[in-house]
C-alpha positions in Angstrom: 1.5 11.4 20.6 1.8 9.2 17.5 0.7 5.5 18.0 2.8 2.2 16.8 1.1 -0.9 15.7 2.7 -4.0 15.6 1.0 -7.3 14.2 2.1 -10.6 15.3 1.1 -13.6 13.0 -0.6 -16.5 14.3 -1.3 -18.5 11.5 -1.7 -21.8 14.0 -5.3 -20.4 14.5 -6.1 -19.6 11.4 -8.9 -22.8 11.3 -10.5 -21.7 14.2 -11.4 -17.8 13.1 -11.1 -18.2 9.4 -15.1 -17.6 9.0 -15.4 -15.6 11.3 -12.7 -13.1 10.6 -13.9 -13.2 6.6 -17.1 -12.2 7.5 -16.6 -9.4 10.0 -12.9 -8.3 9.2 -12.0 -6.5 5.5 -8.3 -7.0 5.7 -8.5 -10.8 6.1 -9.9 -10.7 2.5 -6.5 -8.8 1.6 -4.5 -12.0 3.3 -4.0 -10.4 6.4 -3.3 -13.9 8.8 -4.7 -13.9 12.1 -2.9 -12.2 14.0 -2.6 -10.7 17.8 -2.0 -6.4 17.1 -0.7 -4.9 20.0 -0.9 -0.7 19.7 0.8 1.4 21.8 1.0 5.1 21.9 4.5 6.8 22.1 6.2 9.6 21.2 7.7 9.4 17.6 11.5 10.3 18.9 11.1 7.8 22.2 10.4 5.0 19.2 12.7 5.8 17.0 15.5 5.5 19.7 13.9 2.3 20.9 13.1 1.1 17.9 15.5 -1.8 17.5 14.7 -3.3 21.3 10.9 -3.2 20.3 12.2 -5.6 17.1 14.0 -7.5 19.5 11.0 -7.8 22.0 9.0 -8.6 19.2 11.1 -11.2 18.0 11.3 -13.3 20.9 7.2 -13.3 21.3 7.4 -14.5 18.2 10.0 -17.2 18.9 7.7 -18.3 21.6 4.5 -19.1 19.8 6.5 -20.8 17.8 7.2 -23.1 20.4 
């Protein structure tokens, strides 16, 4: 079983863990923004079928926290 990663930006709390995530997380340094990653293990050919209702899914989260 492969694993997909998905990151979703959060840059409204950005403030609030800046130091901390700068101290303790390499890839902030690289401009990674916070960020909420969700993984979730599935097979490669289940998420490449899926694929586009996982961008869909994603997109409304996203649309959300917007909010």
């Amino acid at each position: 079983m492969n694993y997909v990663t998905i990151i979703i930006p959060v840059p409204n709390i950005e403030y609030l863990t800046q130091n901390t995530r700068f101290q303790f997380n390499k890839y902030a340094k690289y401009g990674i923004p916070a960020h909420f990653t969700l993984l979730y293990q599935i097979d490669i050919n289940t998420y490449n079928k899926n694929k586009q209702l996982l961008i869909d899914m994603c997109n409304a989260i996203l649309k959300r926290l917007k909010k």
